[in-house]
MARNUSE-704926 format. One record per residue: residue in three letters; x, y, z of N, C-alpha, C in turn; residue number from 1. Coordinates in nm, 2 decimals, padded with zeros to 4 digits. Each point is the difference from the previous one (the first is absolute). Layout:
N
     r      n_x      n_y      n_z     ca_x     ca_y     ca_z      c_x      c_y      c_z     k
   ALA        X        Y        Z        X        Y        Z        X        Y        Z   NUM
...
This chain:
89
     r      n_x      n_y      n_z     ca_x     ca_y     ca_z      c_x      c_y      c_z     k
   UNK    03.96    18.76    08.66    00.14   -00.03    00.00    00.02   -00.15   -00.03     1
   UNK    00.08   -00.02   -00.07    00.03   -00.14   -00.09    00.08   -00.10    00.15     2
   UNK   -00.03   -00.09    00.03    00.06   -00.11    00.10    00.11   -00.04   -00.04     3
   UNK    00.11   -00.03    00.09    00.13   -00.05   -00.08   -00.04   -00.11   -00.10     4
   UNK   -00.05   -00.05   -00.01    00.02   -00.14   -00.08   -00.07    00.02   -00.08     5
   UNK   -00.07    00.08   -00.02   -00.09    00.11   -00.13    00.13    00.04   -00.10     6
   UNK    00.09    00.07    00.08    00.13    00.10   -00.04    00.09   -00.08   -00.04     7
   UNK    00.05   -00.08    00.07    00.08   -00.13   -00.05   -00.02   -00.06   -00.15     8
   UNK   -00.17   -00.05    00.02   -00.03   -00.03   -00.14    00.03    00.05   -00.13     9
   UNK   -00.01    00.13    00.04   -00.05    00.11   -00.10    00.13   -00.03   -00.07    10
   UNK    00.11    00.10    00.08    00.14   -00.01    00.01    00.08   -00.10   -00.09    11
   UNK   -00.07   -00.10    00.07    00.03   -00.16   -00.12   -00.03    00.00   -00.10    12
   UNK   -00.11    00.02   -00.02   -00.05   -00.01   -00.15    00.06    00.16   -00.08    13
   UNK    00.00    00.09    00.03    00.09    00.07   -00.05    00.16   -00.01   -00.06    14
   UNK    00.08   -00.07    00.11    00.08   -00.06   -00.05    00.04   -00.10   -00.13    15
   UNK   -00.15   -00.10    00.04   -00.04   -00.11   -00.11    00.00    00.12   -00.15    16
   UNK   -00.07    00.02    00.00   -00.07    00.10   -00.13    00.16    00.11   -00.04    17
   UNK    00.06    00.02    00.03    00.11    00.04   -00.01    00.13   -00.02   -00.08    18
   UNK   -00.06   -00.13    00.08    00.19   -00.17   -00.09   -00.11   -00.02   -00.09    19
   UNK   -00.13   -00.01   -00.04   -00.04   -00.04   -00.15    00.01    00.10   -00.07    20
   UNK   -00.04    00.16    00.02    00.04    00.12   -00.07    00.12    00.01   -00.11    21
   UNK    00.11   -00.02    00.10    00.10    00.00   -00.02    00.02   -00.13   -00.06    22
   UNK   -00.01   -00.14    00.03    00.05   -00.10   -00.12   -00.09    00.00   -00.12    23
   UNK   -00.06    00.08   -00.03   -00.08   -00.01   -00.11    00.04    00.10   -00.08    24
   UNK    00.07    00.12    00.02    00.09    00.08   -00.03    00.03    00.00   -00.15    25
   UNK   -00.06    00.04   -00.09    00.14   -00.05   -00.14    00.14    00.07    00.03    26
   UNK    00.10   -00.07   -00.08    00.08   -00.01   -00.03    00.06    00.05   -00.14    27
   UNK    00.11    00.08   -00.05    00.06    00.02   -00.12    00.11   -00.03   -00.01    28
   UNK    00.03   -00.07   -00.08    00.16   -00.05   -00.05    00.06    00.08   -00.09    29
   UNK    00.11    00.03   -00.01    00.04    00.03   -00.15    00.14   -00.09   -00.06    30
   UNK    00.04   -00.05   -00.10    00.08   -00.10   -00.01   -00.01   -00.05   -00.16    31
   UNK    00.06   -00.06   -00.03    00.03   -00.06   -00.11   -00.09   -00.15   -00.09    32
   UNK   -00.10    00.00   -00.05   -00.07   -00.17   -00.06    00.12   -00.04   -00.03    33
   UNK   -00.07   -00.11    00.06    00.12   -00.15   -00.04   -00.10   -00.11   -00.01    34
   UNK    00.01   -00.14    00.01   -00.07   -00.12   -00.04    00.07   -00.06    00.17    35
   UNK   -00.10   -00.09    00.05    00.06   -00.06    00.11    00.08   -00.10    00.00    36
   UNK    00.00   -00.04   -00.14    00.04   -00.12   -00.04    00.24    00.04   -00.01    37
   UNK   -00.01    00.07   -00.02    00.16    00.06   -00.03    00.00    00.12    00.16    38
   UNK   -00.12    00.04   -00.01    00.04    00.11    00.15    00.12    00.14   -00.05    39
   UNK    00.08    00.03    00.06    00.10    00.02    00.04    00.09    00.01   -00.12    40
   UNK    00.03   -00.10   -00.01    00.09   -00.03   -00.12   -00.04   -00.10   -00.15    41
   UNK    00.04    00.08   -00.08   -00.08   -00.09   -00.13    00.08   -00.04   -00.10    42
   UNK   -00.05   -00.16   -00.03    00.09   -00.08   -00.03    00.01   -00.05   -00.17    43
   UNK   -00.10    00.04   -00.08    00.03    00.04   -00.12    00.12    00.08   -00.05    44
   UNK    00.06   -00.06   -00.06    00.17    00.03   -00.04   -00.04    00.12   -00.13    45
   UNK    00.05    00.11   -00.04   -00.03    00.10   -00.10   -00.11    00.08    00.00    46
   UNK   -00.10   -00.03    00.10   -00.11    00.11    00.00    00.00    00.08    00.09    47
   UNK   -00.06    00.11    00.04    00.02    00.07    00.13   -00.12   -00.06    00.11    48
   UNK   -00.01    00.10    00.10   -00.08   -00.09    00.08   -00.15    00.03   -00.01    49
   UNK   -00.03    00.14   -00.08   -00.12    00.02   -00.07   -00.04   -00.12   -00.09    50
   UNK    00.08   -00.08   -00.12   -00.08   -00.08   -00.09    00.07   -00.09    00.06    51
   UNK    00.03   -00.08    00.13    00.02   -00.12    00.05   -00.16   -00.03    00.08    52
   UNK   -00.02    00.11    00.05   -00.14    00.01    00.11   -00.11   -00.03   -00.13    53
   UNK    00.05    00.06   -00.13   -00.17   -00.04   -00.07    00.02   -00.16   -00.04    54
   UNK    00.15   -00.04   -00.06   -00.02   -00.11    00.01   -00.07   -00.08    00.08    55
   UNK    00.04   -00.03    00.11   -00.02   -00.06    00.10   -00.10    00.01    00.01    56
   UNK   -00.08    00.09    00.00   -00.16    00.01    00.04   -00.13   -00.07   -00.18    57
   UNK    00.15    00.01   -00.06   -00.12   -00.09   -00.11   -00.01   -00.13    00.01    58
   UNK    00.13   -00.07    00.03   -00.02   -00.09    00.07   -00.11   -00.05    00.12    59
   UNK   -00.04   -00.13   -00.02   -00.11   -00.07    00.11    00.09   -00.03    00.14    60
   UNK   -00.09    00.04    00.13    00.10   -00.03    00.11   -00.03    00.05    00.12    61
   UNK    00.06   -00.01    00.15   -00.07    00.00    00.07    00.04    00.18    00.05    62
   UNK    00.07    00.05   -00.10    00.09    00.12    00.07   -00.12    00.10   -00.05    63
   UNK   -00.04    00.16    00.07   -00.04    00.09   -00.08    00.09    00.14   -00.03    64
   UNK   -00.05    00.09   -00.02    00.05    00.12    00.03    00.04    00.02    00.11    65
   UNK    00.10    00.06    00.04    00.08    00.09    00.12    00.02    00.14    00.03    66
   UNK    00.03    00.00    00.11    00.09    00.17   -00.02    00.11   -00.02    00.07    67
   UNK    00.10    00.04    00.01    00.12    00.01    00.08    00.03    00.15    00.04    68
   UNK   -00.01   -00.05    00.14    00.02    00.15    00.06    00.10   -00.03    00.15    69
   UNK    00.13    00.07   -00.03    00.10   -00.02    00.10    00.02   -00.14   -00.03    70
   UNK    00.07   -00.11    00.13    00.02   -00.10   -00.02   -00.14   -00.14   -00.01    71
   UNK   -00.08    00.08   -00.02   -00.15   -00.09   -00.02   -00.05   -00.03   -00.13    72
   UNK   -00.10   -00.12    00.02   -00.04    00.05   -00.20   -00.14   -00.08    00.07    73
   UNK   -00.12    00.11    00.02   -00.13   -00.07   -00.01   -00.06    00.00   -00.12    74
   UNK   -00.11   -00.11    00.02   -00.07   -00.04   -00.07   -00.12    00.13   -00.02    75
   UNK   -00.03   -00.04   -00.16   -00.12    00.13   -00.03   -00.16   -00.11   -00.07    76
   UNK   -00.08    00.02    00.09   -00.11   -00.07   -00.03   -00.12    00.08   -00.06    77
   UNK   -00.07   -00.07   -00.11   -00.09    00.08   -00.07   -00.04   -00.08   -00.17    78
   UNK   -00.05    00.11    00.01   -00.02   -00.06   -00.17    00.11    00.00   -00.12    79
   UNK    00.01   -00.07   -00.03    00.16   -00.02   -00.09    00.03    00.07   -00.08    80
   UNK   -00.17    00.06   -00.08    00.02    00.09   -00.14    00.06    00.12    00.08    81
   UNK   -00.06    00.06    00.12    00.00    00.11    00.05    00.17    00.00    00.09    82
   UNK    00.05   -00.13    00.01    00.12    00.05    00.04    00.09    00.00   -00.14    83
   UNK   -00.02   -00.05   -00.10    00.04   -00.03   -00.14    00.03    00.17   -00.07    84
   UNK   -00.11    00.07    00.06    00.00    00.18   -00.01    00.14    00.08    00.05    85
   UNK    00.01   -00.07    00.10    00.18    00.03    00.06    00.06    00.06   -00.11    86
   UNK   -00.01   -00.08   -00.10    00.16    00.00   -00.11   -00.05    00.07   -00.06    87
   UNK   -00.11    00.04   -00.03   -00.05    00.07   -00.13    00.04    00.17    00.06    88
   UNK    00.01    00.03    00.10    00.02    00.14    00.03    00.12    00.07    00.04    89
């Protein structure tokens, strides 16, 4: 028979291994590319917000690809060609 403080342990570290299960969790978004640099709203006058985001992204700068979902717009990190595939589909 396991001693309390055997049980306790156990108990804890179960818990532990649990909250990392769960924060490691992926995630799915679904939402709209945008550039981080405009976000939200895009500030190229006559283009839509499809060829404002490619602009912007040909451009040199500290902004990358985005998504905007609900009132948020995270950032999308990776390889540039492979987020560059976005548009193509």
């Amino acid at each position: 028979m396991l001693s309390r403080s055997k049980g306790f342990l156990i108990l804890i570290l179960f818990a532990f291994l649990s909250l990392v299960a769960f924060a490691a969790a992926p995630q799915t978004f679904t939402g709209t590319v945008t550039d981080t640099m405009c976000g939200k709203k895009h500030m190229i006058q006559g283009k839509t917000d499809a060829e404002c985001t490619r602009e912007c992204m040909k451009s040199e700068g500290d902004w990358t690809y985005g998504l905007i979902v609900g009132d948020k717009v995270y950032s999308l990190a990776g390889d540039a060609r492979q987020l560059e595939a976005i548009w193509l589909c």
